[in-house]
KEKE-3310 file (N, C-alpha, C; in steps of 0.2 Angstrom, whole numbers, plus 5000, padded with zeros to 4 digits):
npx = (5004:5003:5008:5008:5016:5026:5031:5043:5052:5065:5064:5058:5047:5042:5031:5029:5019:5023:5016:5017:5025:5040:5050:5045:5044:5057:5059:5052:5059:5070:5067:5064:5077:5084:5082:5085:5079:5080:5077:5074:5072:5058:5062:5058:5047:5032:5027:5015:5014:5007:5006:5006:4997:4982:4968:4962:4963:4968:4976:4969:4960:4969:4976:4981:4982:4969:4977:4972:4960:4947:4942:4926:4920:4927:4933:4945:4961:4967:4979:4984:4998:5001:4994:5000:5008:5021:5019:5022:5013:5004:5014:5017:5004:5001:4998:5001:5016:5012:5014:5028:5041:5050:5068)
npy = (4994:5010:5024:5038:5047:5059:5066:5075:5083:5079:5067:5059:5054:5040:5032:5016:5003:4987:4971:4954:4936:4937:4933:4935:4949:4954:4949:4958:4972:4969:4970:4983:4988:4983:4988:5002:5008:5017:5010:5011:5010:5014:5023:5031:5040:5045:5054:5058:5073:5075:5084:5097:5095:5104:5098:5102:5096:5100:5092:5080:5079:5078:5068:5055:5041:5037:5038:5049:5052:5060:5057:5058:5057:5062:5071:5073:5071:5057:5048:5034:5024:5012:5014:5022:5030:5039:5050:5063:5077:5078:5085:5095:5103:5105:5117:5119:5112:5097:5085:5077:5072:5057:5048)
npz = (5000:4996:5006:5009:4996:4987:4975:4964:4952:4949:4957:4971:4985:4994:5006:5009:5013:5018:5017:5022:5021:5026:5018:5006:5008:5009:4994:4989:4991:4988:4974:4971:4974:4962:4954:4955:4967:4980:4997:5013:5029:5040:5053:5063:5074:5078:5095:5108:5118:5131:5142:5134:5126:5120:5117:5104:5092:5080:5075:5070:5058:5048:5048:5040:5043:5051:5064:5077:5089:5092:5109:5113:5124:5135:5128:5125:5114:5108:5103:5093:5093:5085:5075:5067:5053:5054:5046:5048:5047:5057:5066:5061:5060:5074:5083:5099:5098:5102:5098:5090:5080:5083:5084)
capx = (5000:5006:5003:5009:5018:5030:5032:5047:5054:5068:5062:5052:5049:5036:5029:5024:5016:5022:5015:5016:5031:5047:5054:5042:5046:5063:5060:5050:5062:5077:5067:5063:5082:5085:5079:5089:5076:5082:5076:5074:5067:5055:5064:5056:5038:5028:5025:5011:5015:5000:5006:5006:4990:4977:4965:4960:4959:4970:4979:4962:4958:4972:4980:4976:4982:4967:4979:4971:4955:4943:4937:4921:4919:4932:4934:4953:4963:4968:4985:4985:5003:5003:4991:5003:5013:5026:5021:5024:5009:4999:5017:5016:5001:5000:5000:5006:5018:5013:5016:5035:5044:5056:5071)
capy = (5000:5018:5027:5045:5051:5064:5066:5079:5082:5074:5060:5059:5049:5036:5029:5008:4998:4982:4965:4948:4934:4940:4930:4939:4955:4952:4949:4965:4977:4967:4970:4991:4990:4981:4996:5009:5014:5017:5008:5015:5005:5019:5021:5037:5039:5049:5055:5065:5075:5075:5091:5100:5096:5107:5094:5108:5091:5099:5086:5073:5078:5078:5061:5050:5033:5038:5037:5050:5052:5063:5054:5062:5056:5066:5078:5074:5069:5051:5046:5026:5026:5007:5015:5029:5030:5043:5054:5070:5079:5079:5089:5103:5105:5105:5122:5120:5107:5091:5081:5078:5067:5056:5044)
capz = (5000:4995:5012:5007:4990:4987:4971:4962:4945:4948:4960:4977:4991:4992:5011:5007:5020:5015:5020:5020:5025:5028:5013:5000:5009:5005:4988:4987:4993:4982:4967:4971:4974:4957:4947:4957:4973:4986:5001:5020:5033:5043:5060:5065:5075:5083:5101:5107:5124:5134:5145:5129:5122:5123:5113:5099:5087:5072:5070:5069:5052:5043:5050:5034:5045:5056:5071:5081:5087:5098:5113:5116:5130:5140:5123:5124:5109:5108:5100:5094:5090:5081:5068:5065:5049:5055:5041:5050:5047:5064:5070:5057:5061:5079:5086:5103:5097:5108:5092:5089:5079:5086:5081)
cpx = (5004:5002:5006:5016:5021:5033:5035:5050:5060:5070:5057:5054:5041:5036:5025:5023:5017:5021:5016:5023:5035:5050:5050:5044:5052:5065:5061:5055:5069:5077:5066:5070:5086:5084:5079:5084:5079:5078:5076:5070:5063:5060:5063:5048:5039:5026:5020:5014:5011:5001:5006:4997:4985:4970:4960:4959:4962:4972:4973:4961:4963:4979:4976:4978:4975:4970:4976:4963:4952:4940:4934:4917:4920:4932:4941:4954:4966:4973:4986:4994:5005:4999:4995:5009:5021:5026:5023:5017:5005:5007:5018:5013:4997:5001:5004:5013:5019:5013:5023:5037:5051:5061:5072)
cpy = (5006:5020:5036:5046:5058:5066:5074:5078:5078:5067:5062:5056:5047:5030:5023:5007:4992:4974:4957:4942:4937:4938:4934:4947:4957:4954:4954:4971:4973:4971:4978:4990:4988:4985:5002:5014:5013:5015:5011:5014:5014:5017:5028:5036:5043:5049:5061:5067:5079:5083:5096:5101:5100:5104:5099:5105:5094:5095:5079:5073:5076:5073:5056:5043:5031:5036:5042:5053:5056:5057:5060:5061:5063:5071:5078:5070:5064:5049:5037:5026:5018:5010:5020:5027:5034:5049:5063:5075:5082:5085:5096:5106:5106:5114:5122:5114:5100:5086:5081:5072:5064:5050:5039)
cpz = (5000:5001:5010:4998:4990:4982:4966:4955:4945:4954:4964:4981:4992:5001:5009:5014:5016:5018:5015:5024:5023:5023:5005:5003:5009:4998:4985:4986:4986:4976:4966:4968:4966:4950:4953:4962:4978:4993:5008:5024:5038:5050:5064:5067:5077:5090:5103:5117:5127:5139:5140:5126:5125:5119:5109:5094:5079:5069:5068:5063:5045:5045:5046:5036:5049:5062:5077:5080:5093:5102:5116:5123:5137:5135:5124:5119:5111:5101:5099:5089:5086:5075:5065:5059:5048:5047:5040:5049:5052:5068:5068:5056:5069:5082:5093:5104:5101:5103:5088:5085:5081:5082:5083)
residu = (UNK:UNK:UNK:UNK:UNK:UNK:UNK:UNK:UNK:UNK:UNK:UNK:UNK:UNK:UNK:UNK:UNK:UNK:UNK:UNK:UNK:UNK:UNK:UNK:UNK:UNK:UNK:UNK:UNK:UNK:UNK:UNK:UNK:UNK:UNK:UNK:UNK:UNK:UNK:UNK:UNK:UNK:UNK:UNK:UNK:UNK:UNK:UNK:UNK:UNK:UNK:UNK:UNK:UNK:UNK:UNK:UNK:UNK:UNK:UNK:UNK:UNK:UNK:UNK:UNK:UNK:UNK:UNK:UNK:UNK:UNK:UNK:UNK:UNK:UNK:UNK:UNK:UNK:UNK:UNK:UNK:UNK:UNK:UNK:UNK:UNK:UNK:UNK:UNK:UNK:UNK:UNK:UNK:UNK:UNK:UNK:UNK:UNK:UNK:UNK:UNK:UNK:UNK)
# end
């Protein structure tokens, strides 16, 4: 799955979700690297930092993993960070920046 796209005249950058067993996941990455992409395991996420938030919910819309959600409950912002693609997004748009990314 193509989870975000970055596409430039003279290349880009291209976020996969890829699945399956570890020997086809393998394959897959060989063959990108076989016709000259360059590979780069994700090792960066997200943190949300709860003394920061002011649950203002900008980041909710425009998180296309849907990893974060309003509980309406309490009306505080809800961070599920295994749904999270680290696409950076939710921290560029965070005003009081409780959404950082880390390495």
């Amino acid at each position: 799955n193509i989870l975000r796209a970055d596409v430039e005249e003279k290349g880009g950058r291209l976020l996969l979700e890829i699945e399956g067993k570890p020997s086809q996941i393998s394959k897959g990455i060989a063959y990108l690297q076989s016709i000259d992409v360059r590979v780069k395991e994700l090792n960066e996420y997200v943190v949300k930092d709860d003394s920061r938030c002011t649950n203002c919910g900008m980041c909710i819309s425009i998180c296309p993993a849907s990893a974060i959600e309003m509980d309406y409950d309490t009306w505080e912002v809800k961070f599920d960070q295994a749904k999270c693609i680290a696409c950076g997004l939710c921290v560029s748009s965070c005003p009081p920046r409780a959404m950082r990314l880390r390495v």
